[in-house]
N, C-alpha and C positions, 0 to 999 in steps of 0.2 A: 504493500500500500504506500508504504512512504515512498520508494522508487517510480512510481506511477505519480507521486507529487511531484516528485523531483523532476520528474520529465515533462509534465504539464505548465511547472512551473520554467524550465528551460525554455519551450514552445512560445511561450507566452514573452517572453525576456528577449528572443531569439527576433521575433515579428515584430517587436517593439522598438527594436535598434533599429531594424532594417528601415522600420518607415520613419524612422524619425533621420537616419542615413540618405533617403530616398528625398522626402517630403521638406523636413525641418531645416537640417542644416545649409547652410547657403554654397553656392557653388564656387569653385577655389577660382581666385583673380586668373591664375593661369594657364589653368589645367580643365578650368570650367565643371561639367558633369562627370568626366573621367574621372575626376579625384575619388570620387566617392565609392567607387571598387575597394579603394585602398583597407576600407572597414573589415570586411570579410576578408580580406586579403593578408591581412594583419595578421587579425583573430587566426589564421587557419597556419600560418607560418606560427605563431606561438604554441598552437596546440601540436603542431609535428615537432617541435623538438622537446612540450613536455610529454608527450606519447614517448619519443624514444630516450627520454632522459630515462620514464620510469623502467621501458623496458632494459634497459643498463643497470638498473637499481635491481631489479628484480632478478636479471640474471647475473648480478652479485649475489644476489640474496639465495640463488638456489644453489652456486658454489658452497657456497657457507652452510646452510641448513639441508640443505637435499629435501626439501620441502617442494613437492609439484604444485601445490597451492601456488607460489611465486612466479612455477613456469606458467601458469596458467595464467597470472597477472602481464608478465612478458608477451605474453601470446597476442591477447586482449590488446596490450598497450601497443603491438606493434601496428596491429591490422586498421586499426583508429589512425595511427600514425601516418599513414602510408595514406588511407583517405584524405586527412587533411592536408597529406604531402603535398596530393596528385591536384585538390581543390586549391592551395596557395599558387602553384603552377601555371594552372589554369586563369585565375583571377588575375593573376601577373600579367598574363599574357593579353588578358582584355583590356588591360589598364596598357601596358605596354603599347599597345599598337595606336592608339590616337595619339598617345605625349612621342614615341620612340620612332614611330613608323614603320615599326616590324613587331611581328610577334616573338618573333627568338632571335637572340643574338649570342653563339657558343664564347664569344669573346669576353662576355661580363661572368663577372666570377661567382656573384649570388645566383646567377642562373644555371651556373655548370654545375657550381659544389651545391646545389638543391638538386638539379637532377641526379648525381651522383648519389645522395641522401636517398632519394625513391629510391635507387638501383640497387641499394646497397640493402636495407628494409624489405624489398620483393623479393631480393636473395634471402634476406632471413626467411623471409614466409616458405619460401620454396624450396627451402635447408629444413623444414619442419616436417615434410613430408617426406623423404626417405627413409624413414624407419618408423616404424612402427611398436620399440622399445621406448618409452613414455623419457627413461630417465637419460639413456643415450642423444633421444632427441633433446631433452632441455639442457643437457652439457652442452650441445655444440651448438644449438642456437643461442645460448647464453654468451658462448666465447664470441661468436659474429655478433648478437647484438652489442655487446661490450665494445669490441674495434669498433663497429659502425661509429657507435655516440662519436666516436672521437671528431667527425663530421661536423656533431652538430655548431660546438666554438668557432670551427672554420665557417662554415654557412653564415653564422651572426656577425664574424670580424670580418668577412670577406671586402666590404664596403670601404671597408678603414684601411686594411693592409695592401688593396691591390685599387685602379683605377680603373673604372666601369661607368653602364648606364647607371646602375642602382646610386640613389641621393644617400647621404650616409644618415645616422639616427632622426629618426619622424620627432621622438617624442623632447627629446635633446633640444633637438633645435625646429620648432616647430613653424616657424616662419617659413622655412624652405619650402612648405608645400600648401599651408592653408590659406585660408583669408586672412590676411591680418586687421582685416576689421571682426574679427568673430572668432578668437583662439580659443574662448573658454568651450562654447559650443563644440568646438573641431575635436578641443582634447576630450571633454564630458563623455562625446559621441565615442570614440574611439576606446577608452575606459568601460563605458558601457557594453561595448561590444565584444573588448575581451571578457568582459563578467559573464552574458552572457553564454558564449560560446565555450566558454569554462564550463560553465553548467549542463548546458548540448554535452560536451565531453566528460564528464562526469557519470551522467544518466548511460549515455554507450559504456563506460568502461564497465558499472555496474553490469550490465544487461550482458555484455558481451564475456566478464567474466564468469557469469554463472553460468553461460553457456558454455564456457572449456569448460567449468568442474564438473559438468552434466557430460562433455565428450568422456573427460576422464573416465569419469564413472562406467560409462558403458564401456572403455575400454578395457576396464578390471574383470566387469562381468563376464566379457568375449573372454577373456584370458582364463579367468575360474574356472569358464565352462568348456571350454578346450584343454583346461588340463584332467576337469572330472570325467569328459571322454574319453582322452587318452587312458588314462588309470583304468577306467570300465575298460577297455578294448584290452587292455594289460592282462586282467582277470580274465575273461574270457580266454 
């Protein structure tokens, strides 16, 4: 019940930004209606690196404890991850083309080391499907998620350390990209929408980890009941 709050209340927070993103806040001096991508655009680059922070946290966590509750955390955090990877990507790329005049450019470095971050997370997913030993699998996807993270600082610093399309920090210096008749607005809204989308991501982490310990579980049962056949066939 309370997870069915949480997610109506997400819903509700989610719709809320967007129109007040859409409708409310005023359009940027320079960038005009384009800017306003930037919100979702934001919010969904924040959620991909906290998706694979946890998933790095978790597959510390199952080193340490051999706890598949954790892989299953990992699991959960990646697959989030990788959505909101694919949707910061995407959003880039619409905002991209009115201010840049292209959709992709392999030359800027927030766009290479982001698509590198998907590549590297759809490997983890597709590292979890070779075996079918629960614990095997969350050792070696815990080591690839672990290197991956290492991604994520490069992704965030990429702006600073190398020269590119990407403006460097929004929130820093915020004149770079808003009205400057209207900052509080620009920041409130942008605030708001990582709250939101926090919460979007919250509700899926719930939902999608009760969904591994529900896989697990059937895993164990498959496993029991393959060995209490074997044994029966034994007797016989």
């Amino acid at each position: 019940m309370k997870t069915r709050v949480l997610g109506l209340v997400a819903l509700v927070a989610v719709v809320t930004v967007t129109l007040v993103a859409l409708f409310v806040v005023p359009p940027d001096r320079n960038q005009g209606d384009a800017q306003r991508i930037m919100y979702p655009h934001v919010a969904s680059a924040w959620l991909a690196y906290l998706s694979f922070g946890v998933t790095a946290l978790a597959g510390i966590g199952w080193l340490w404890k051999r706890d598949l509750r954790l892989d299953a955390v990992a699991h959960a955090a990646a697959e989030i991850g990788v959505m909101f990877t694919a949707f910061a990507i995407w959003g880039g790329m619409m905002w991209g083309r009115p201010i840049w005049g292209v959709f992709w450019q392999w030359e800027d470095p927030r766009l290479t080391t982001t698509a590198l971050l998907l590549a590297l997370y759809v490997g983890y997913l597709l590292l979890r499907r070779l075996t079918d030993d629960p614990e095997r699998r969350a050792t070696r996807a815990a080591i690839v998620g672990i290197v991956a993270a290492i991604d994520i600082p490069i992704v965030h610093f990429s702006v600073e350390w190398w020269r590119g399309l990407h403006q460097t920090a929004t929130i820093g210096s915020p004149d770079r990209v808003l009205n400057p008749a209207a900052p509080g607005i620009f920041v409130g809204t942008l605030l708001g929408t990582l709250g939101a989308f926090t919460a979007a991501w919250l509700y899926l982490m719930i939902r999608r980890y009760q969904l591994a310990c529900a896989e697990l579980a059937r895993e164990e049962a498959r496993r029991v009941d393959l060995l209490m056949s074997a044994r029966a066939a034994a007797v016989r």
